[in-house]
N, CA, C and O of each residue as an XYZ file, in Angstrom:
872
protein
N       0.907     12.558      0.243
C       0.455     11.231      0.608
C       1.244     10.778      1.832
O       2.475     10.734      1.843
N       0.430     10.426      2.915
C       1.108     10.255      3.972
C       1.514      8.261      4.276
O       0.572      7.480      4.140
N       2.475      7.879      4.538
C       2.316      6.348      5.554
C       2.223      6.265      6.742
O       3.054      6.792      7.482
N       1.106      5.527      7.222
C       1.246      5.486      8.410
C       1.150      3.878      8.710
O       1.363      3.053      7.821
N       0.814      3.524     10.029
C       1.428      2.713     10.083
C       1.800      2.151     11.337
O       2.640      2.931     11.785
N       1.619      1.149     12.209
C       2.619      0.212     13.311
C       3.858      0.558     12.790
O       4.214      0.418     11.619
N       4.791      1.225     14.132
C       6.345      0.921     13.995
C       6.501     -0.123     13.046
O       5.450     -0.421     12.479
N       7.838     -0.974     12.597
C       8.240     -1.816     12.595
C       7.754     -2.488     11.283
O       8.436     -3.408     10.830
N       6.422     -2.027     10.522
C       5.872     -3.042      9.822
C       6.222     -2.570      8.216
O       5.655     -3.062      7.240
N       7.359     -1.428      8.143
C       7.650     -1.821      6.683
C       7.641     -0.532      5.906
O       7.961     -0.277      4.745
N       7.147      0.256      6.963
C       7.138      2.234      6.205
C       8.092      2.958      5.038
O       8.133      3.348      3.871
N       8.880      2.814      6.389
C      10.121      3.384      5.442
C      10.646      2.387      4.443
O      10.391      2.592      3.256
N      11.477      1.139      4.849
C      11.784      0.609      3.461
C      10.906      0.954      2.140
O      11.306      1.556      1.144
N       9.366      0.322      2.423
C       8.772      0.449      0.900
C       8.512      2.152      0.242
O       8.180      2.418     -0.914
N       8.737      2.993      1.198
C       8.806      4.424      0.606
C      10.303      4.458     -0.236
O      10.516      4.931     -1.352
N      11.335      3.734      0.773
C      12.690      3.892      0.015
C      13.018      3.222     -1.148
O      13.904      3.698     -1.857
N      12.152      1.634     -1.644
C      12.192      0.735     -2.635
C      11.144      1.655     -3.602
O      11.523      1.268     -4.708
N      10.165      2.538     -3.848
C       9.573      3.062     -4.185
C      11.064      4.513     -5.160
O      11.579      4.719     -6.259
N      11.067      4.893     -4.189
C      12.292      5.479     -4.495
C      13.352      5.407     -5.578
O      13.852      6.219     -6.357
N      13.519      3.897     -5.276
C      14.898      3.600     -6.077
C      14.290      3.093     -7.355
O      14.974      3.114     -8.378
N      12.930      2.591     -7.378
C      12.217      2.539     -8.589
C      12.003      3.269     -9.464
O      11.883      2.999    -10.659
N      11.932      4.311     -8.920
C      11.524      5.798     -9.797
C      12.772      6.486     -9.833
O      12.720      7.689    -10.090
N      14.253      5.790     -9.559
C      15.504      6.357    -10.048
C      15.755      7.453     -9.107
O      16.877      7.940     -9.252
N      14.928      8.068     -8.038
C      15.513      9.135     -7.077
C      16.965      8.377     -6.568
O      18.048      8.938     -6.730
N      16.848      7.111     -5.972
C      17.849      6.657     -4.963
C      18.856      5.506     -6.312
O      18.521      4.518     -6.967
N      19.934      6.179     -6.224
C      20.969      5.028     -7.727
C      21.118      3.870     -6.717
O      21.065      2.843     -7.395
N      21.252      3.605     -5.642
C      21.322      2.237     -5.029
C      20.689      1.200     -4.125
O      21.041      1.437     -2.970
N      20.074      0.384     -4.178
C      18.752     -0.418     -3.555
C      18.793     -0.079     -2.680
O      19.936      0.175     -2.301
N      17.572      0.215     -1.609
C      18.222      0.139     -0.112
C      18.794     -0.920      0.440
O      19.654     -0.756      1.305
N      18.435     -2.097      0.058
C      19.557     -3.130      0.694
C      21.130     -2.961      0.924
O      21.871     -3.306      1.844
N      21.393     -2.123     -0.589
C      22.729     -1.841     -0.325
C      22.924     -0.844      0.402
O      24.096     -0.470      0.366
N      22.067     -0.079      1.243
C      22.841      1.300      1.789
C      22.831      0.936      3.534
O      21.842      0.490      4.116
N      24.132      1.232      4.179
C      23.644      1.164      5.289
C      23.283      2.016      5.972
O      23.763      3.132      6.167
N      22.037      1.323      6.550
C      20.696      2.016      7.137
C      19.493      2.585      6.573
O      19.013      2.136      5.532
N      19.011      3.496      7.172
C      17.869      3.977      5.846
C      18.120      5.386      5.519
O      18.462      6.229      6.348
N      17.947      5.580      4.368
C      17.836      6.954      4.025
C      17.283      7.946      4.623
O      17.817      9.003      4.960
N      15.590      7.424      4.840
C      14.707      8.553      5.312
C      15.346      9.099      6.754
O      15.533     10.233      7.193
N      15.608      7.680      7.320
C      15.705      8.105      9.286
C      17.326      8.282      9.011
O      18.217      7.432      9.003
N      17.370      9.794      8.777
C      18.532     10.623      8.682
C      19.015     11.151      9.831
O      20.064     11.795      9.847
N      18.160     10.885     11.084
C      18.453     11.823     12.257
C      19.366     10.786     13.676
O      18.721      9.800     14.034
N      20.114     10.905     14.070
C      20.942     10.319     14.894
C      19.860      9.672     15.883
O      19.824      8.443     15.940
N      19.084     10.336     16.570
C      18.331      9.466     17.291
C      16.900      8.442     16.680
O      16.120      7.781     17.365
N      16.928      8.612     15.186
C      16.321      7.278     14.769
C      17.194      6.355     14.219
O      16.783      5.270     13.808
N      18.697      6.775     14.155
C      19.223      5.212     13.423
C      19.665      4.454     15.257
O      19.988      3.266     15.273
N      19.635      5.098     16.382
C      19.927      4.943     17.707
C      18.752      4.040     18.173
O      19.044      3.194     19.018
N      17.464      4.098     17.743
C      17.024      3.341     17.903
C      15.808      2.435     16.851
O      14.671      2.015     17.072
N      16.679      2.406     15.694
C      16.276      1.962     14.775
C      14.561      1.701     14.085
O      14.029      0.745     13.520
N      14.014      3.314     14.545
C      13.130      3.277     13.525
C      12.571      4.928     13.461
O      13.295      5.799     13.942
N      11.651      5.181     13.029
C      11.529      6.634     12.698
C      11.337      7.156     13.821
O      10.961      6.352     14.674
N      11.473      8.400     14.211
C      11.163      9.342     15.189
C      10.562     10.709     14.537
O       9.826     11.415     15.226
N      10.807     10.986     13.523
C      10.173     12.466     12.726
C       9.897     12.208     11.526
O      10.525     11.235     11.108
N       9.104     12.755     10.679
C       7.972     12.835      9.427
C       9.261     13.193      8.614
O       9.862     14.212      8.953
N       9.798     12.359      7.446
C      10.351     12.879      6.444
C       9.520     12.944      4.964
O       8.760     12.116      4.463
N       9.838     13.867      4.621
C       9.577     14.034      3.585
C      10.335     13.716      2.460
O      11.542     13.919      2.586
N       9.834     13.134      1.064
C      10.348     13.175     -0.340
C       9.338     13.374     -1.273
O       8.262     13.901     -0.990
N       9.706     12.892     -2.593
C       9.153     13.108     -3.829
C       9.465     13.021     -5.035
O      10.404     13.772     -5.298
N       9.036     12.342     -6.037
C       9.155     11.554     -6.951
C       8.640     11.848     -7.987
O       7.814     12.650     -7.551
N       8.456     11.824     -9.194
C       7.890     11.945    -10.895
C       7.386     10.349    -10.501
O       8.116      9.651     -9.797
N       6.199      9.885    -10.967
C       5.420      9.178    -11.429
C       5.453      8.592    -12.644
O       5.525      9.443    -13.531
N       5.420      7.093    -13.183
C       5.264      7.084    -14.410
C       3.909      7.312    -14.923
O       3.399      6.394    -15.565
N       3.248      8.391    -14.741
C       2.182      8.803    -15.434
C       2.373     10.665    -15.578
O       1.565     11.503    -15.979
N       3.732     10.808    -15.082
C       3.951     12.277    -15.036
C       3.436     12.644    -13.789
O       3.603     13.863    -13.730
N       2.796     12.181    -12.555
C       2.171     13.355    -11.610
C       3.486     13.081    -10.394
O       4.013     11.994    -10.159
N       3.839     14.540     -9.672
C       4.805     14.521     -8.913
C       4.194     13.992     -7.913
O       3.182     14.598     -7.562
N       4.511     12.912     -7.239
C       4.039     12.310     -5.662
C       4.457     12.622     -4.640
O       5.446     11.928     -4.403
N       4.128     13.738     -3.366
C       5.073     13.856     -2.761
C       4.579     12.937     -1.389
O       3.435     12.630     -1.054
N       5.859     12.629     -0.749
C       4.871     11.614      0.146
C       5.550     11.571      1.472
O       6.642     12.087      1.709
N       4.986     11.070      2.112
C       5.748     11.531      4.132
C       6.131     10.315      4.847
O       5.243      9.680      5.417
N       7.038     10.013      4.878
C       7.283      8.932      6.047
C       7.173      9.367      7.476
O       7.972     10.182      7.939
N       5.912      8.687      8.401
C       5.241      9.104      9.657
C       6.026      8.293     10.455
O       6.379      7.227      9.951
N       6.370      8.539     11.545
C       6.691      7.910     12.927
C       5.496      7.258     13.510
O       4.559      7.759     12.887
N       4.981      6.348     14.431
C       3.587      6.296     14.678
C       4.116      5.505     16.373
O       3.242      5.568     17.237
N       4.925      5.092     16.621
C       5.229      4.184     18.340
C       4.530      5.036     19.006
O       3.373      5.451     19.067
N       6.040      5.264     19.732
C       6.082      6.408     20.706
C       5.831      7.843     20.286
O       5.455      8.486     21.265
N       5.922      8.768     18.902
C       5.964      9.699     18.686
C       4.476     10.474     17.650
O       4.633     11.509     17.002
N       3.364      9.842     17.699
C       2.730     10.105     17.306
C       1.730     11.199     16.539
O       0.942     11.020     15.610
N       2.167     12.754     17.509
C       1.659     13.894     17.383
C       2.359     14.338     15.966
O       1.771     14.915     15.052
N       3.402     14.043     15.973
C       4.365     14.361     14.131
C       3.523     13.676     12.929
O       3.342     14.113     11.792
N       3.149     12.699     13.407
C       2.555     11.473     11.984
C       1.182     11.897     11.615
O       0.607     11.783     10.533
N       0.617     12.605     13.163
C      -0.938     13.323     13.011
C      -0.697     14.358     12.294
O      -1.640     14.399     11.503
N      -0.038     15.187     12.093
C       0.459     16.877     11.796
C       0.341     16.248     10.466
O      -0.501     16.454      9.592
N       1.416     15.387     10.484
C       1.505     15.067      8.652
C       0.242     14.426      7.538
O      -0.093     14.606      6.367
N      -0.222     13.529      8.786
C      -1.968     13.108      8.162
C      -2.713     13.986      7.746
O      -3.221     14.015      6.625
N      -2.925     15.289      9.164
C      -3.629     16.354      8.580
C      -3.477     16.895      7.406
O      -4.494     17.345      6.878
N      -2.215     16.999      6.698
C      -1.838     17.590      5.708
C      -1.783     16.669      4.286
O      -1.231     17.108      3.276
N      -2.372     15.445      4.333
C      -2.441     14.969      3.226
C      -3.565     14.771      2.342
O      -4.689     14.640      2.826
N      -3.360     14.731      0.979
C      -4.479     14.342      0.148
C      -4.828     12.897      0.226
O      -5.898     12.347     -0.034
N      -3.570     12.338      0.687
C      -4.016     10.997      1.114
C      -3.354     10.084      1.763
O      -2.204     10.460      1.993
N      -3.696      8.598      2.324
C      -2.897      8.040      2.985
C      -2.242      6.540      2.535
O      -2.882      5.914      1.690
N      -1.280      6.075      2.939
C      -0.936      4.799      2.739
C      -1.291      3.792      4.254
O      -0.586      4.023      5.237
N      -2.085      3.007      4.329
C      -2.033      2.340      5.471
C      -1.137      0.850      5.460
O      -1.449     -0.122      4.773
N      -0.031      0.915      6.329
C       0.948      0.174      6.214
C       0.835     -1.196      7.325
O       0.967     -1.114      8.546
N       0.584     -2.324      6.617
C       0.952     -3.260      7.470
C       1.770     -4.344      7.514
O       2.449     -4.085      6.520
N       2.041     -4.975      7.769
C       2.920     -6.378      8.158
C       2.021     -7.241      7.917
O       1.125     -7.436      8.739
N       2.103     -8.094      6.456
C       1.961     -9.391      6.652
C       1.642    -10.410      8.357
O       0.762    -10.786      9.131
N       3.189    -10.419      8.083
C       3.320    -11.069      9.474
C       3.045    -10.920     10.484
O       2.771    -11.833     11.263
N       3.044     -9.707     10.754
C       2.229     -8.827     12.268
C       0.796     -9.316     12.254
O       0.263    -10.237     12.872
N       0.349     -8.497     11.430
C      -0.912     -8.590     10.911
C      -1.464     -7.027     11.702
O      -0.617     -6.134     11.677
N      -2.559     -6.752     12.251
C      -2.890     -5.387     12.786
C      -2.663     -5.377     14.366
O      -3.170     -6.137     15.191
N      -1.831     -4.392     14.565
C      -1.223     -4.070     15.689
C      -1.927     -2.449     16.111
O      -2.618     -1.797     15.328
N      -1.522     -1.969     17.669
C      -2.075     -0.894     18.226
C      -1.757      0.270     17.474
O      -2.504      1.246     17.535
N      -0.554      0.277     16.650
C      -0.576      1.309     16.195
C      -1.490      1.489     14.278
O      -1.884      2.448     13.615
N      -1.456      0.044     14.079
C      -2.438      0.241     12.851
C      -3.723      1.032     13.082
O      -4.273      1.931     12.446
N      -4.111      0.149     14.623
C      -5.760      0.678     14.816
C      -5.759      2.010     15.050
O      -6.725      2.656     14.645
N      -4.697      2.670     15.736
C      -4.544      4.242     15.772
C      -4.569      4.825     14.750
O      -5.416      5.706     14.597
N      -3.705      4.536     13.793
C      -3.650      5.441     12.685
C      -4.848      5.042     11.344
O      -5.149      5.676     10.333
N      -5.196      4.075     11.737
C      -6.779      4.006     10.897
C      -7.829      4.840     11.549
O      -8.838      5.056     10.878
N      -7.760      5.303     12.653
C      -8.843      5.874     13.758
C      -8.308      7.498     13.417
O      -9.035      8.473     13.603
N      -7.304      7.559     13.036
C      -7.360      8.926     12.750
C      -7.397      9.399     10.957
O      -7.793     10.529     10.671
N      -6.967      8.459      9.883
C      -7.232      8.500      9.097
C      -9.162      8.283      8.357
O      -9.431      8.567      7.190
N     -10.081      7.815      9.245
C     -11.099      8.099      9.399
C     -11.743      9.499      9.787
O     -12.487     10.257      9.165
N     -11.177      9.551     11.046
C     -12.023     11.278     11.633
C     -11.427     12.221     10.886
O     -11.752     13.386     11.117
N     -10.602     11.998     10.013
C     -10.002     13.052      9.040
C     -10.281     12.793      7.476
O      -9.946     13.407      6.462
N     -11.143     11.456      7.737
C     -11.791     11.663      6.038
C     -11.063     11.566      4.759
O     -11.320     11.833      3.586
N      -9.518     10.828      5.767
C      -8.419     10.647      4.229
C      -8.724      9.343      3.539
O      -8.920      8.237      4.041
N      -8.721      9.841      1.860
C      -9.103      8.315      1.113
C      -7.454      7.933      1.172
O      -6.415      8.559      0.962
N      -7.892      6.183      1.684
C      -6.665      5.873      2.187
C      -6.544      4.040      1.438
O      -7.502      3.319      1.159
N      -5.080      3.715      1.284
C      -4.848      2.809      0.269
C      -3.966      1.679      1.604
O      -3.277      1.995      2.574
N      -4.362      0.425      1.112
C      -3.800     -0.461      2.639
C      -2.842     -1.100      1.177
O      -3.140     -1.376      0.015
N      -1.496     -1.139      2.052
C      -0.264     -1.889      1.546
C      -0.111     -2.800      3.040
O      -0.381     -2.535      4.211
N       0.629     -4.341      2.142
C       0.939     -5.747      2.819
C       2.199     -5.349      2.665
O       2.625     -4.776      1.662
N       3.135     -5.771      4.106
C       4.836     -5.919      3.305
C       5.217     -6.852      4.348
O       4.866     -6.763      5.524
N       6.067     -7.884      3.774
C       6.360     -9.030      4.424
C       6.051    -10.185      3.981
O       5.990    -11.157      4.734
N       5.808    -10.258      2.693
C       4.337    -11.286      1.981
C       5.725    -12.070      1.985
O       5.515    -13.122      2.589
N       6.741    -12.023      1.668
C       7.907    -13.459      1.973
C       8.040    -14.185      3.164
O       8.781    -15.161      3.284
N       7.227    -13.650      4.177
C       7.344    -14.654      5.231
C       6.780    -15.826      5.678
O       5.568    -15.815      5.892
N       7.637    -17.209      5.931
C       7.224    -18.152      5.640
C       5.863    -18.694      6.353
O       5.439    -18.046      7.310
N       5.237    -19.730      5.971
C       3.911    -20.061      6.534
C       2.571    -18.943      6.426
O       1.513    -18.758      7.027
N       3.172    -18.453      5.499
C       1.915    -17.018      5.787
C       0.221    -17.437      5.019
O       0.163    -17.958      3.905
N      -0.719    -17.185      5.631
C      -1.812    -17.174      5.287
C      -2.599    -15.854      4.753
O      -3.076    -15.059      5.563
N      -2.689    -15.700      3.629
C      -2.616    -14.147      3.234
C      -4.600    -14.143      3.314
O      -5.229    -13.099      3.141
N      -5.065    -15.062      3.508
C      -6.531    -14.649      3.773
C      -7.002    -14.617      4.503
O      -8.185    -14.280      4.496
N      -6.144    -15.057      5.908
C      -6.200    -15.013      7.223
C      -6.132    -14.001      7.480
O      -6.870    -13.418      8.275
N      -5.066    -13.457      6.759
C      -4.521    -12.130      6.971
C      -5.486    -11.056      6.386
O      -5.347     -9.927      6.856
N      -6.604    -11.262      5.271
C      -7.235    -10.241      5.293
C      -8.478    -10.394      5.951
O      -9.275     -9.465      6.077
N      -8.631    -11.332      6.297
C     -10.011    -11.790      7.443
C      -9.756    -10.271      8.600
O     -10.391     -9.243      8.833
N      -8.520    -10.859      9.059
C      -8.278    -10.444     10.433
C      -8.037     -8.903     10.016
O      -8.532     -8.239     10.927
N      -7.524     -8.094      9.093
C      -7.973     -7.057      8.948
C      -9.304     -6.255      8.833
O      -9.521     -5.109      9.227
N     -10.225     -7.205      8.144
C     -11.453     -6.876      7.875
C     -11.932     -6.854      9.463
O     -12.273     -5.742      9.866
N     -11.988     -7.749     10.242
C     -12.315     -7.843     11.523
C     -11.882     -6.575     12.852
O     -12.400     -6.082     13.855
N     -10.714     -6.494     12.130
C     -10.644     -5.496     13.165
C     -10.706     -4.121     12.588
O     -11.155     -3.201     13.272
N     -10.306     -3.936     11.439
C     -10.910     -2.410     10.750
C     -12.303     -1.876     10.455
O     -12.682     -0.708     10.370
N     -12.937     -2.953     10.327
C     -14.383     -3.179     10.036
C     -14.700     -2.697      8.570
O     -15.865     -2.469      8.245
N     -13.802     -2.565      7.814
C     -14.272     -2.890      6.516
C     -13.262     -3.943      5.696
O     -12.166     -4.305      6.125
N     -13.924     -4.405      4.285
C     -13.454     -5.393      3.592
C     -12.170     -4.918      2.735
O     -12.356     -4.510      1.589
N     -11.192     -4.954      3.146
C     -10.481     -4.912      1.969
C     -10.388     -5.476      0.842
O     -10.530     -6.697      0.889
N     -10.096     -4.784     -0.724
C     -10.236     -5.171     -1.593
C      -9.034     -5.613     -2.892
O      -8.950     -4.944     -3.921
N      -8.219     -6.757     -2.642
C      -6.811     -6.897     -3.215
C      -6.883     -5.624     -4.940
O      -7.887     -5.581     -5.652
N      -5.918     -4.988     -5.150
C      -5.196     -4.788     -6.542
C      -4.500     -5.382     -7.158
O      -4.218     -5.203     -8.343
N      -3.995     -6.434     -6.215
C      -2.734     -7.734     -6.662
C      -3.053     -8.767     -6.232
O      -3.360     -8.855     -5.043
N      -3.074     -9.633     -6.894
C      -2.821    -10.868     -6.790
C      -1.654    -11.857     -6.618
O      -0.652    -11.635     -7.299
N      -1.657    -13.214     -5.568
C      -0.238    -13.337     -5.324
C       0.000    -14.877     -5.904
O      -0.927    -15.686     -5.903
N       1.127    -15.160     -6.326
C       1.510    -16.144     -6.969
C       2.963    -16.893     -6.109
O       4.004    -16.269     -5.902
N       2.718    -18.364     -5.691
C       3.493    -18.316     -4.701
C       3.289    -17.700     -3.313
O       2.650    -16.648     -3.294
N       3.693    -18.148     -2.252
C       3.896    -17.305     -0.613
C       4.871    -17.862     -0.065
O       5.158    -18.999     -0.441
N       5.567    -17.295      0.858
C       6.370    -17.670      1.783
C       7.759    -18.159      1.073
O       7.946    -17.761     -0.077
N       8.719    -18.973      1.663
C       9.447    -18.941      1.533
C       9.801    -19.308     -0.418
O      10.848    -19.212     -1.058
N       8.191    -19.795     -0.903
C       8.392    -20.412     -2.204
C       8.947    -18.782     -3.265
O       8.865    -17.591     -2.966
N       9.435    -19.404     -4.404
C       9.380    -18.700     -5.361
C       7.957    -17.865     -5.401
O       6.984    -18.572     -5.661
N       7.698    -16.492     -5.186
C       6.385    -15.728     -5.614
C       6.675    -14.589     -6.486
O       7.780    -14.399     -6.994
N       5.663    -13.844     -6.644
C       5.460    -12.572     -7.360
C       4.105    -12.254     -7.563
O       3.294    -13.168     -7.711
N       3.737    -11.016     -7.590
C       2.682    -10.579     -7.356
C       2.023    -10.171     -8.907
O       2.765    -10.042     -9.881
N       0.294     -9.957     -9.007
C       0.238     -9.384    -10.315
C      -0.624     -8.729    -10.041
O      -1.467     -8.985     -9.181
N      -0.552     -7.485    -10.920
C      -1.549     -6.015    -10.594
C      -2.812     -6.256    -11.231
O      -2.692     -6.868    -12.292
N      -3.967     -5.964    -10.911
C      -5.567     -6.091    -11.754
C      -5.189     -5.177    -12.744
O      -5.225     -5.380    -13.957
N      -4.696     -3.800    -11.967
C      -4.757     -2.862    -13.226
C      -3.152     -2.297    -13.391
O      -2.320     -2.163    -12.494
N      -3.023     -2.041    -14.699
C      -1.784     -1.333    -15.035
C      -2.052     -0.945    -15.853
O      -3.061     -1.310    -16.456
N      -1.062      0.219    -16.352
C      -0.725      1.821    -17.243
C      -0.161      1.022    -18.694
O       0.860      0.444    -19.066
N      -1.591      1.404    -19.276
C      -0.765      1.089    -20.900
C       0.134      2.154    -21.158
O       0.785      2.851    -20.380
N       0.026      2.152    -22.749
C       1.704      2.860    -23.417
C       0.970      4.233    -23.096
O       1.838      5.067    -22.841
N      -0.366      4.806    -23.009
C      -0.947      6.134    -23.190
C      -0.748      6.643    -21.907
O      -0.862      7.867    -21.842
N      -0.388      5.851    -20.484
C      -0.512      6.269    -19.104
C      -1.939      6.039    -18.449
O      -2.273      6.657    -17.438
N      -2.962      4.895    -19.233
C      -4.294      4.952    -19.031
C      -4.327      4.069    -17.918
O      -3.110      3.986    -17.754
N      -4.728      3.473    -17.186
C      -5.003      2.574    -16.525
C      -6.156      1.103    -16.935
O      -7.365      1.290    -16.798
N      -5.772      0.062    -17.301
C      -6.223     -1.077    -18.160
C      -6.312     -2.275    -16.983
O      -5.566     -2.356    -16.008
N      -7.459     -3.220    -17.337
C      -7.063     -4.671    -17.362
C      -5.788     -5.223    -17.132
O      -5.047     -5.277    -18.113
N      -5.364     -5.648    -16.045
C      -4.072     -6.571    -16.525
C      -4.380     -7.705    -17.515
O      -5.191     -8.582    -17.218
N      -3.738     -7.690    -18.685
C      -4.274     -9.039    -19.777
C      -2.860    -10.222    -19.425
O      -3.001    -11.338    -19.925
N      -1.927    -10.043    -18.829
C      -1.056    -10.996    -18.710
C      -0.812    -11.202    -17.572
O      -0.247    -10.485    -16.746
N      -1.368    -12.514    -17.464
C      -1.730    -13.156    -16.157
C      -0.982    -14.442    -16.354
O      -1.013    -14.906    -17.494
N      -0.279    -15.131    -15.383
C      -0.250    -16.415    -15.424
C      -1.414    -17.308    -15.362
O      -2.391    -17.081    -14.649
N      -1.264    -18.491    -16.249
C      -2.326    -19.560    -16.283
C      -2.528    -20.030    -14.799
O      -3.710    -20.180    -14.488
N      -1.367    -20.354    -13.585
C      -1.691    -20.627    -12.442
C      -2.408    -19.987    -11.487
O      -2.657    -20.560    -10.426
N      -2.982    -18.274    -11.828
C      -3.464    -17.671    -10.758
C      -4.662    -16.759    -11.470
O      -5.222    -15.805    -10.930
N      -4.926    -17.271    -12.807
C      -6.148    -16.570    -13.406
C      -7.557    -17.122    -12.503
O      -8.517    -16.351    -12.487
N      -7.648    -18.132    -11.937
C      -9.066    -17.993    -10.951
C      -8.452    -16.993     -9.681
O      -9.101    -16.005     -9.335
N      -7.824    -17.160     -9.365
C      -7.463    -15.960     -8.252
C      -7.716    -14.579     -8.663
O      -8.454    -13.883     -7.966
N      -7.104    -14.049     -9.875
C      -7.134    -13.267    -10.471
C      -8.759    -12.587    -10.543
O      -9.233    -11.524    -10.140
N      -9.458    -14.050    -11.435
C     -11.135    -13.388    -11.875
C     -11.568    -13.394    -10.587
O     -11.987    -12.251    -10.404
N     -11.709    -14.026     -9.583
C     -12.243    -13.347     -8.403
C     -12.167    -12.415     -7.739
O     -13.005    -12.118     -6.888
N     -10.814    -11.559     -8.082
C     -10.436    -10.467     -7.270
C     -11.150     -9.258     -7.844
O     -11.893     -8.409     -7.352
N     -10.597     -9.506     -9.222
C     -11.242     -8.729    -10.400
C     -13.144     -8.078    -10.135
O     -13.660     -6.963    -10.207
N     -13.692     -9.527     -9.806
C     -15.362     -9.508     -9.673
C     -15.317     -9.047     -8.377
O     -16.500     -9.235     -8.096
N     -14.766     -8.519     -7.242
C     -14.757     -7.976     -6.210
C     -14.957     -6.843     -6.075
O     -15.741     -6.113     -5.469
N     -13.502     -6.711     -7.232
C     -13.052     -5.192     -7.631
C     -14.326     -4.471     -8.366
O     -14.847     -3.377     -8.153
N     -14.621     -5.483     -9.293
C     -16.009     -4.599    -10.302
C     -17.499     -4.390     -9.267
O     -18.115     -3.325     -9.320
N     -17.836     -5.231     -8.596
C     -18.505     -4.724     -7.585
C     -18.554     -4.175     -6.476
O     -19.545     -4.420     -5.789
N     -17.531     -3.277     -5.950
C     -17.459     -2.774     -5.209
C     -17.634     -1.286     -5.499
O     -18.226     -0.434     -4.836
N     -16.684     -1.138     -7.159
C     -17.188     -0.114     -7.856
C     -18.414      0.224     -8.127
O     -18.785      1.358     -7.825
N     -19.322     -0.707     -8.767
C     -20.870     -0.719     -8.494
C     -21.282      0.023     -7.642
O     -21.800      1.127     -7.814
N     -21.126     -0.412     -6.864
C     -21.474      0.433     -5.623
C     -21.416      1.613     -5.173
O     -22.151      2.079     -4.303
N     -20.323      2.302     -5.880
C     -19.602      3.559     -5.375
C     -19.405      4.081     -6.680
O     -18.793      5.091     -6.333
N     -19.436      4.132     -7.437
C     -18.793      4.890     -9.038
C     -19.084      4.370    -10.053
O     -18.542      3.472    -10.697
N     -20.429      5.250    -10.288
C     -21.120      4.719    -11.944
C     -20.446      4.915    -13.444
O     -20.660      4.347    -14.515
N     -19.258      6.290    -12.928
C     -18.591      6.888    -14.000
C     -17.214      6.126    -14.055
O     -16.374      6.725    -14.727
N     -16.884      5.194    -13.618
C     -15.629      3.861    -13.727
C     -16.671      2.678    -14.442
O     -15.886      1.849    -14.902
N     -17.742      2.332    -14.671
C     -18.764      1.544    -14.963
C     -18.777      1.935    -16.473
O     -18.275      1.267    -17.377
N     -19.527      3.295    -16.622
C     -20.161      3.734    -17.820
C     -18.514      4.526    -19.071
O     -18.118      5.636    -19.426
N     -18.170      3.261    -19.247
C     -17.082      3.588    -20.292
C     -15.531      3.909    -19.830
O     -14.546      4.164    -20.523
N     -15.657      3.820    -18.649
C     -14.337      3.735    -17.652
C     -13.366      2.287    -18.374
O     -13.235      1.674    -19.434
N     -12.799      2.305    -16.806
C     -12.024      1.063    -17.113
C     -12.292     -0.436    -17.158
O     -11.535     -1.332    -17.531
N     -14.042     -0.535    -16.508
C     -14.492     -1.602    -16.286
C     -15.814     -1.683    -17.769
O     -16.517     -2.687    -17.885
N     -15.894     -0.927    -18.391
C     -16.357     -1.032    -19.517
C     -17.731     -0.815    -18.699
O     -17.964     -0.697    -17.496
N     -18.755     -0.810    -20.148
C     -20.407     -0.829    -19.702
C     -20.955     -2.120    -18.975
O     -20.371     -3.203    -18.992
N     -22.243     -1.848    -18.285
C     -22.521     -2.953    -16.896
C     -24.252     -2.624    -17.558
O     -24.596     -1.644    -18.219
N     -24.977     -3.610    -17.185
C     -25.943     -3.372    -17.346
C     -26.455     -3.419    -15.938
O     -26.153     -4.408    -15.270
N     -27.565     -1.997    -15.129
C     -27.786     -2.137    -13.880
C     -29.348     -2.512    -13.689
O     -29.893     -2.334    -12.600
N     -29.942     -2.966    -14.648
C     -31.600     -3.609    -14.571
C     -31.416     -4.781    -13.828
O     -32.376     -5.506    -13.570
């Protein structure tokens, strides 16, 4: 699984907070100085990736993830090599940025290469943020709709936290989120009815006894 990604908008940290989640890394990255991945003298020199690192992780569902942190600025031909080689992609953006030259690049090549590809927000703490602005303006310039998995509670500088549509019961299945806060359950059912029709659309076998239960299509 590859990230790609605008410089700057959040790659590496959330590969490295990913990390320390799944117990590879014993200390947050906050506490370490610098980053783990950009191990090489001339990316902590100019503080951001320059070459494709690699790691890999156990899953809490058991599947090993292995996944690539891409360079994408100035060094681009490394992050392509590594795209080519994935089953799939992470498309990384900035909140706050919002879509920059190197997003539209690496969506333009994660297309002509046919990778099913997953868009991550990072920055959602930054203050004044308009997070539907923010997916307007993605939709606008990617030309398709993105479709939230989370829902957000709180923005900006307030107290927030996010909540997943779906999560891993005790079996490793993938379910309903049933615990929702009372403040963001209309947020929630709308995302949800997004989510179920979009599937519609694309996957009768997530419909017919999946996770979205039976649909009637008359």
């Amino acid at each position: 699984m590859a990230f790609v990604g605008h410089s700057h908008h959040g790659k590496t940290s959330l590969l490295e907070w990913m990390l320390y989640d799944d117990h590879v890394l014993n200390k947050p990255p906050s506490a370490i100085h610098g980053h783990v991945l950009d191990s090489d003298a001339a990316e902590a020199a100019r503080a951001h990736s320059v070459f494709s690192h690699y790691c890999k992780c156990v899953h809490a569902t058991h599947y090993l993830l292995a996944m690539t942190d891409t360079p994408w600025g100035d060094f681009p031909a490394d992050a392509v090599a590594s795209l080519e080689g994935a089953d799939a992609s992470v498309l990384v953006i900035s909140a706050a940025d919002s879509v920059q030259a190197g997003t539209m690049s690496a969506w333009q090549h994660v297309c002509d290469l046919n990778v099913p590809t997953l868009l991550a927000l990072t920055k959602l703490d930054r203050p004044f943020l308009d997070l539907e602005q923010v997916l307007e303006e993605i939709q606008d310039s990617l030309g398709v709709e993105p479709l939230p998995l989370q829902v957000l509670q709180g923005q900006g500088e307030e107290e927030w936290k996010v909540h997943s549509l779906l999560v891993l019961n005790e079996e490793g299945s993938l379910v309903k989120n049933a615990a929702v806060a009372a403040n963001v359950q209309d947020t929630f059912h709308t995302a949800w009815t997004k989510l179920e029709e979009a599937v519609a659309m694309t996957n009768d076998d997530l419909l017919v006894g999946g996770i979205f239960g039976r649909r009637d299509h008359s």
